[in-house]
C-alpha positions as CSV (number, residue, x, y, z in Angstrom):
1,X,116.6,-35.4,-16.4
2,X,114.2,-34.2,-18.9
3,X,112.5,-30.9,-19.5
4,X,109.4,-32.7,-18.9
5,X,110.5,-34.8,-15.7
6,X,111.2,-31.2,-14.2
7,X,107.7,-29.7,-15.2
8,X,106.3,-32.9,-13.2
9,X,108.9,-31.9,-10.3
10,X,108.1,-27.8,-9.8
11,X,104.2,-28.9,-10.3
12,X,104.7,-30.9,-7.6
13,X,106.6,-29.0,-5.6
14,X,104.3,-25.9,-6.2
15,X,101.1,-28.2,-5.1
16,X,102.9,-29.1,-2.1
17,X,103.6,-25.5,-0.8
18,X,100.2,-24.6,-2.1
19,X,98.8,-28.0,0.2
20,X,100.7,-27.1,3.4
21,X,100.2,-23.1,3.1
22,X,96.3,-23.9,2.7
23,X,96.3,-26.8,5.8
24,X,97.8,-24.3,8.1
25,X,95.1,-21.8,7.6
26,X,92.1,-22.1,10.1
27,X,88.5,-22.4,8.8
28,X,87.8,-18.6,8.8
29,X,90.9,-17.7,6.4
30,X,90.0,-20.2,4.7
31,X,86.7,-18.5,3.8
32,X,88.1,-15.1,3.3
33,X,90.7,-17.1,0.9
34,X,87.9,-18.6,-1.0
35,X,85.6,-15.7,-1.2
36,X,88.6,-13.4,-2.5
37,X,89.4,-16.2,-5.0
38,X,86.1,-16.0,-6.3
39,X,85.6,-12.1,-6.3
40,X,89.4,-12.0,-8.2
41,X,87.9,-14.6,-10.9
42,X,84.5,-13.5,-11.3
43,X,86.0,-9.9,-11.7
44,X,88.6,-11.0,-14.3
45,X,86.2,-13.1,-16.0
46,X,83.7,-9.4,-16.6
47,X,86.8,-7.0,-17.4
48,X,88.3,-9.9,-20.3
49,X,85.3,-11.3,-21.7
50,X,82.0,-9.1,-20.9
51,X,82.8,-5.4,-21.4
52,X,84.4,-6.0,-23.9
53,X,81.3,-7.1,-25.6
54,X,79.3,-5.4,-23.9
55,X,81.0,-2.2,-25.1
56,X,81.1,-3.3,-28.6
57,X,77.4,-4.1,-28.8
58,X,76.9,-0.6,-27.9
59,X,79.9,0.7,-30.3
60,X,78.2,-0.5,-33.2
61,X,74.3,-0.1,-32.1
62,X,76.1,3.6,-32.5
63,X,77.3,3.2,-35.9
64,X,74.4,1.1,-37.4
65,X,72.2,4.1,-38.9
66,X,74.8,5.0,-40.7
67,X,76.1,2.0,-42.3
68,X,72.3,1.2,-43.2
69,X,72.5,4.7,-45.0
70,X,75.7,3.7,-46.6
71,X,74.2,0.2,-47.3
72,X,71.0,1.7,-49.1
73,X,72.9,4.1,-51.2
74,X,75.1,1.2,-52.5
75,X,72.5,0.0,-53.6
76,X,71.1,3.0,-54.9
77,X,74.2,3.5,-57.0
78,X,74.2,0.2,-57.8
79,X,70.5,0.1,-59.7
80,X,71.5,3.2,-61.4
81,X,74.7,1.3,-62.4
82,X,72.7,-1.5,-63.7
83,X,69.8,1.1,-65.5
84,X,72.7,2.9,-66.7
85,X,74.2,-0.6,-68.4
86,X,70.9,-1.1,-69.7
87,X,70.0,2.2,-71.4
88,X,72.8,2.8,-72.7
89,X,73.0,5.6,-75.4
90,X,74.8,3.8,-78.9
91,X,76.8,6.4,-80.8
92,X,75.1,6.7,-84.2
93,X,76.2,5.4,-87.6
94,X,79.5,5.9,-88.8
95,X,79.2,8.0,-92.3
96,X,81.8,8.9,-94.8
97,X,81.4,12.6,-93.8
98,X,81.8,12.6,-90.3
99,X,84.9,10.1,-90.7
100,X,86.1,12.7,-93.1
101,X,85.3,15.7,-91.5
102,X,87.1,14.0,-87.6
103,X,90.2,12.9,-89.9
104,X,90.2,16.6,-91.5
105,X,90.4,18.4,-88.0
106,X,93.2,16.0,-87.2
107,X,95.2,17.6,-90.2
108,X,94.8,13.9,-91.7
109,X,94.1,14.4,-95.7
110,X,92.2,10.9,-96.4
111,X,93.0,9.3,-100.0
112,X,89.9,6.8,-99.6
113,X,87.2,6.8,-97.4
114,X,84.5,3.3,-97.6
115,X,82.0,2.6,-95.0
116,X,80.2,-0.6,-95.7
117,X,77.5,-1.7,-93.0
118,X,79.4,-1.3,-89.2
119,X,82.4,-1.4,-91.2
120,X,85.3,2.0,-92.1
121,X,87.9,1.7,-94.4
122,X,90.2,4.3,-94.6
123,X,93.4,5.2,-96.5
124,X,95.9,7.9,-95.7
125,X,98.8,9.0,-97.4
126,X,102.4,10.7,-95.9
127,X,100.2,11.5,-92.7
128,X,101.4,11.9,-89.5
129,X,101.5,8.9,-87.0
130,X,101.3,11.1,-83.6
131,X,98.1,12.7,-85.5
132,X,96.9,9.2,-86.3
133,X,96.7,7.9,-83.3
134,X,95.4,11.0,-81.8
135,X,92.6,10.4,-84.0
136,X,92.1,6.8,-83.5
137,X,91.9,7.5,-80.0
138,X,89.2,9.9,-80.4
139,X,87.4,7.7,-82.3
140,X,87.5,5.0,-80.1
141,X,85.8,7.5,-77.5
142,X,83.4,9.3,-79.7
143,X,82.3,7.2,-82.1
144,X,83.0,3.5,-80.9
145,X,85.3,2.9,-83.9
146,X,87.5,-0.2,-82.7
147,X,90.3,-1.4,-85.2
148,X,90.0,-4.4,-86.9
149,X,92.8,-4.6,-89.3
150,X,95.9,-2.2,-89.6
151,X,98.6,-1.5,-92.3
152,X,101.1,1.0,-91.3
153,X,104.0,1.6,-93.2
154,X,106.9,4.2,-92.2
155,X,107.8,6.7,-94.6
156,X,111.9,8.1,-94.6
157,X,110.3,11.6,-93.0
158,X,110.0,11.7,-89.5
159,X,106.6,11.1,-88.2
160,X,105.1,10.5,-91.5
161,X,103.1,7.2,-92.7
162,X,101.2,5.3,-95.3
163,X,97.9,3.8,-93.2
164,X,95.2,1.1,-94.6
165,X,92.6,0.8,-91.7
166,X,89.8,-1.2,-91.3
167,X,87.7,0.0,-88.2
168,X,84.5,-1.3,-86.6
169,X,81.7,0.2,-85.1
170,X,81.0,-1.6,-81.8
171,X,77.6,-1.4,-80.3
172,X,78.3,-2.8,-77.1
173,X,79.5,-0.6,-73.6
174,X,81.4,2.3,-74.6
175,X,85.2,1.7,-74.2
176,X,87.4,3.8,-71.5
């Protein structure tokens, strides 16, 4: 026999019980038996489906104020993101002596120093690389400098470098 054939079978056998235990009832329990039914099933039907909403609709009546406070100060944030974006403050010019005088604090002894429009040219001799990028760093946050073109060369010292760098002066967002 098959799984199915003996679902068909119990069914059957369930709704012939169910058949003879409901025929030998007498009108009366037949009522209370229906009534009961109905009470059960109505009763199930509240407790699974309608509190539960019920109680949620009033769950987050309780907690609306304060995601439309939340909401509105996103959006807040957000406009003074966006006037933020628009007004932002561009470094100034890059010139010789501030290039000069940031390279100088670094302990970085420039050999040439050429600024030509948005553009920084700068040689250093036997400086130090940890120093260098220290500074390049800094000037990436300070004064928007981004590097265009780079010619490092090691020296036999440790830590020590030849550098040809051509940096740019962006004008867009500052960087992170």
């Amino acid at each position: 026999m098959s799984a199915m054939q003996n679902v068909r079978k119990q069914a059957d056998d369930l709704r012939q019980r169910a058949a003879t235990f409901w025929g030998a009832r007498n009108k009366r329990e037949r009522n209370l038996l229906t009534i009961a039914a109905v009470v059960i099933i109505a009763g199930l039907f509240y407790v699974l489906l309608i509190d539960p909403a019920l109680s949620g609709r009033a769950q987050l009546e309780k907690q609306l104020p304060a995601l439309r406070r939340q909401a509105a100060e996103v959006q807040s944030l957000a406009r003074e993101a966006t006037n933020l974006k628009s007004s932002a403050v561009t470094s100034p010019p890059a010139t010789k002596e501030s290039v000069e005088s940031s390279l100088n604090s670094r302990g970085l002894k420039p050999q040439n120093v050429i600024i030509n429009g948005e553009l920084v040219r700068v040689q250093l001799n036997g400086a130090s690389f940890a120093s260098l990028l220290d500074w390049l760093t800094e000037m990436q946050r300070t004064a928007r400098l981004a590097v265009l073109d780079a010619n490092i060369d090691g020296q036999p010292q440790p830590d020590t470098v030849n550098a040809n760098l051509t940096l740019r002066q962006q004008r867009g967002e500052p960087t992170q």
